[in-house]
N, C-alpha and C positions, 0 to 999 in steps of 0.2 A: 651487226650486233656486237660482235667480237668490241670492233675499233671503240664503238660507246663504252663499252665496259670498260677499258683500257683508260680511255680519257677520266674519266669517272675515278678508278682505280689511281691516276695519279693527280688526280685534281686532291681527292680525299688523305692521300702519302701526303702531298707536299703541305694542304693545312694543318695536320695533326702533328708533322714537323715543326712545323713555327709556330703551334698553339699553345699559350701559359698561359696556367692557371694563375690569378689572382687573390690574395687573402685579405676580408674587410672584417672585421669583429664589431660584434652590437657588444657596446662599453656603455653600463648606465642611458647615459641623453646622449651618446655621440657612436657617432663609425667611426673606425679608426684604419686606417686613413680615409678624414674625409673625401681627399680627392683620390681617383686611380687614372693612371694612363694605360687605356689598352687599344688592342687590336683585333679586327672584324675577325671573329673564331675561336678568341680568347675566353677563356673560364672565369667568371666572376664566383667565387665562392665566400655568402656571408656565413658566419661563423654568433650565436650567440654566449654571450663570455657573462654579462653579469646586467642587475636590472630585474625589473618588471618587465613582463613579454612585451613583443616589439614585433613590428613588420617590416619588409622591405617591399616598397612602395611607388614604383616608379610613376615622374608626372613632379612638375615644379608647382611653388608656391599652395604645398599639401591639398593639393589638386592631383587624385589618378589620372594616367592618361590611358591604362590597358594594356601597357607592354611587359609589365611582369609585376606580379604581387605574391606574396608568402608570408605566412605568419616565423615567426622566429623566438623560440624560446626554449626552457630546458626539454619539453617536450618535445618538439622540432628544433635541436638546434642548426639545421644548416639548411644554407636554400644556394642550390647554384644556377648561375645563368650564362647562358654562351651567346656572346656577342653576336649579332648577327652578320651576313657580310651583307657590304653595303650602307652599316651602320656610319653615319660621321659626327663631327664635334661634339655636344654635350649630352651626356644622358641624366639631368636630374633622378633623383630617388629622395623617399624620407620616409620614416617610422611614423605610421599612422595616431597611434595613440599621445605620440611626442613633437611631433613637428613643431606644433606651436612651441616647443622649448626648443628649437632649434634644433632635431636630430635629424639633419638632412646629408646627402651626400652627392656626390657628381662621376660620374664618369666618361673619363674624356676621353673620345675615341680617337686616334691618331692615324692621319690619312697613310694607306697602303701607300709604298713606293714600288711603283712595277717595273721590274727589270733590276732591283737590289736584291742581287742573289749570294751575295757573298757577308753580309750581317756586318760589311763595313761604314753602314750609313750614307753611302752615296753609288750612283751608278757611274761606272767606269770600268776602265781596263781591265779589272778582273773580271766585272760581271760579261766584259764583252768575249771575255777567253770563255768564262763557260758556255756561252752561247755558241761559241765557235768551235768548242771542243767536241759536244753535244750534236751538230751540224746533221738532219738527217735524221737523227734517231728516235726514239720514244721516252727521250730520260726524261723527266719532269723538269727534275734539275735546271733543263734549261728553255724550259716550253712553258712561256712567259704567259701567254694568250690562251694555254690549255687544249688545244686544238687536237693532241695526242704525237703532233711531233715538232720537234727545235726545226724552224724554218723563218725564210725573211718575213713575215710577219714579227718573230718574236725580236730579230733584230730590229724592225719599224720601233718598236715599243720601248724598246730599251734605248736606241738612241734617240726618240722621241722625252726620256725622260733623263737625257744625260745631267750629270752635275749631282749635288748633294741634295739628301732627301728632308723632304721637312722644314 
C-alpha cells in the first residue's frame, strides 16, 4: 500500500509541476484566443468579458458532443476545464446561443513527449543525466513510466523517444 501511495504521490507532484493554466475570454461573438495550445493536465479557464450571455460548448459544427458545457455570463463568469490525460489533437468548443455567428473556438492538444524532462524541447543528453542521476531512486524527476522508481524501463522510454519533440 505504502509503494501505491508513493507512485500516486509522485505521479500527482510531477503533473501539477507541468500543469498551466490557460486564459480564453467571451468577447461579444468571439473567444479570444480562438485557438489555444495545451497539454493533457492543463487548466482551460474561460473568462466572460463583455456580450449577451454565452456558453462554452464543446462538440464541432454547433453540435454538443458531452465533454464539457457551462453557461458563462456576468452571473457565472468563469468556467474551468482540465484537460484530460490522454486527450489528443483537436478539441472543437462554441457558444451555443452564437455559433451560427461564428463564436467558436479549438483547442489543440499537443502530443506528451516522454522522457523531455528538462523543458528543452527534445530528449537528449540532459534528459538521459537525469535518468542516470536518479538511477534507483524514487524521484519522479526521473521516473518516466511512473512505476515509483528511475530504472531501465525509464531509460527503454527515453531512448525510445530520442531526438526533438513535436
Amino acid at each position: 500500500m505504502r509503494k501505491t501511495t508513493m507512485i500516486l504521490a509522485c505521479a500527482i507532484t510531477a503533473a501539477a509541476a507541468s500543469a498551466e493554466t490557460h486564459e480564453v475570454g467571451a468577447h461579444d461573438m468571439t473567444f479570444k484566443p480562438e485557438v489555444i495550445h495545451v497539454s493533457p493536465g492543463d487548466t482551460i479557464r474561460w473568462e466572460y468579458v463583455s456580450g449577451s450571455p454565452h456558453t462554452v460548448s464543446s462538440g464541432d459544427g454547433c453540435r454538443f458532443d458531452g465533454l464539457f458545457f457551462s453557461a458563462l455570463s456576468f452571473i457565472e463568469p468563469v468556467f474551468e476545464w482540465v484537460v484530460p490525460d490522454g486527450a489528443t489533437g483537436d478539441i472543437p468548443y462554441f457558444c451555443a446561443p452564437h455559433c451560427i455567428n461564428g463564436m467558436v473556438g479549438v483547442i489543440h492538444v499537443d502530443e506528451v513527449c516522454q522522457g523531455e524532462l528538462t523543458g528543452d524541447g527534445d530528449v537528449g543528453g540532459e534528459d538521459l543525466l537525469v535518468v542516470l542521476s536518479r538511477w534507483g531512486s524514487d524521484d519522479h524527476a526521473g521516473d518516466i513510466d511512473g512505476n515509483g522508481v528511475v530504472d531501465g524501463e525509464d531509460l527503454v522510454i527515453l531512448l525510445g523517444n530520442w531526438g526533438a519533440c513535436g
